[in-house]
N, C-alpha and C positions, 0 to 999 in steps of 0.2 A: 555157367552151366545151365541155366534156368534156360535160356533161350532154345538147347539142344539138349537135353538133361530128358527129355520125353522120347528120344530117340535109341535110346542106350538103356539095357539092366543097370543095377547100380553099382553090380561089381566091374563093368566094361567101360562106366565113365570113366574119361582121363581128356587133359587137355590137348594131349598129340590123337586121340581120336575126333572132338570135337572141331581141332582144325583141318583136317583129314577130312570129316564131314564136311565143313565150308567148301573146300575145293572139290571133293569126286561129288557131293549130292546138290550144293544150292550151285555150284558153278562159278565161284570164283576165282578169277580171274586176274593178271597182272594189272592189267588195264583199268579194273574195277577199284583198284585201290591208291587212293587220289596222290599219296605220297611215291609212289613208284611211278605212275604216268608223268606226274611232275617234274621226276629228277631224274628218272631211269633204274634201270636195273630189273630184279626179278625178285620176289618174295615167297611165290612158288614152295620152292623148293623144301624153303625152311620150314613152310606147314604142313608137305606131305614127307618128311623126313631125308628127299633127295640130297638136298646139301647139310651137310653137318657145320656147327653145334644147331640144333632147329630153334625152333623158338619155344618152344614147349620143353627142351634139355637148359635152353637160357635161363629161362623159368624158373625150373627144378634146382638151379647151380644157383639163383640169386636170392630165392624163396629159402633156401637151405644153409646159405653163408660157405660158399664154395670160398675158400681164403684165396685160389689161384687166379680163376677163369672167372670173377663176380665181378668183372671193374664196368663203368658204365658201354653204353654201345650206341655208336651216331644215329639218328632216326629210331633208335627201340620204342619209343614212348608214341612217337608220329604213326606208325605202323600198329599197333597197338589200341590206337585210337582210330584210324580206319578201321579197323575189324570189328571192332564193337558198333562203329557204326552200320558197316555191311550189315551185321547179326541182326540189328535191331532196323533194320531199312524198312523193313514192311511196317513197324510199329510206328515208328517215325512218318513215312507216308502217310497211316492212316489217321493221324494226330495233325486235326488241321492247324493249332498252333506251331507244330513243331514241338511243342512240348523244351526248346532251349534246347537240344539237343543240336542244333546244327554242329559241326566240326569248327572248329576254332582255329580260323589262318596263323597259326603259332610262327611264321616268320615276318607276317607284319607287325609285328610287337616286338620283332628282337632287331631287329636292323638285316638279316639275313640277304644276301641277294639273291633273287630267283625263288629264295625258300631251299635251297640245295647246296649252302656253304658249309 
């Protein structure tokens, strides 16, 4: 919230708005998001609420000990970690070390093919 937390009162923060921001005000994009370019697909949808459960109701159901709909979900953690990257891209740019922030190729470490198994 820090990163978009100046853009919101503090009773209209929530994280389905702050992803909502990402895509209608900085402009992201499928393509911007290196695990979706990668494998395919669309991410879209689940940040501005188009396709249900979103990723902000993920959130709320895993955060909260949903006993039905809490079980893990492929890619959650990889997408997850794009976006915090996107959020923080300007920071990261302006950080001539990188600050160790780069993304971490999480399927050269596990044997994955592609990165998309």
């Amino acid at each position: 919230m820090e990163r978009y937390g100046a853009h919101y009162r503090k009773q209209d923060r929530s994280f389905a708005a702050v992803l909502k921001h990402m895509v209608n005000t900085d402009g992201l994009t499928d393509e911007q998001i290196p695990m979706i370019s990668r494998c395919g697909g669309s991410a879209i949808g689940q940040l501005i609420g188009t396709t249900k459960p979103t990723l902000a109701q993920r959130r709320n159901a895993m955060a909260h000990g949903d006993p039905f709909d809490g079980l893990p979900v492929g890619g959650l953690i990889e997408l997850v970690r794009d976006l915090i990257t996107f959020a923080y891209r300007n920071f990261i740019a302006e950080s001539g070390s990188n600050n160790g922030m780069t993304p971490v190729r999480w399927e050269a470490r596990n044997d994955v093919v592609a990165g998309c198994g």
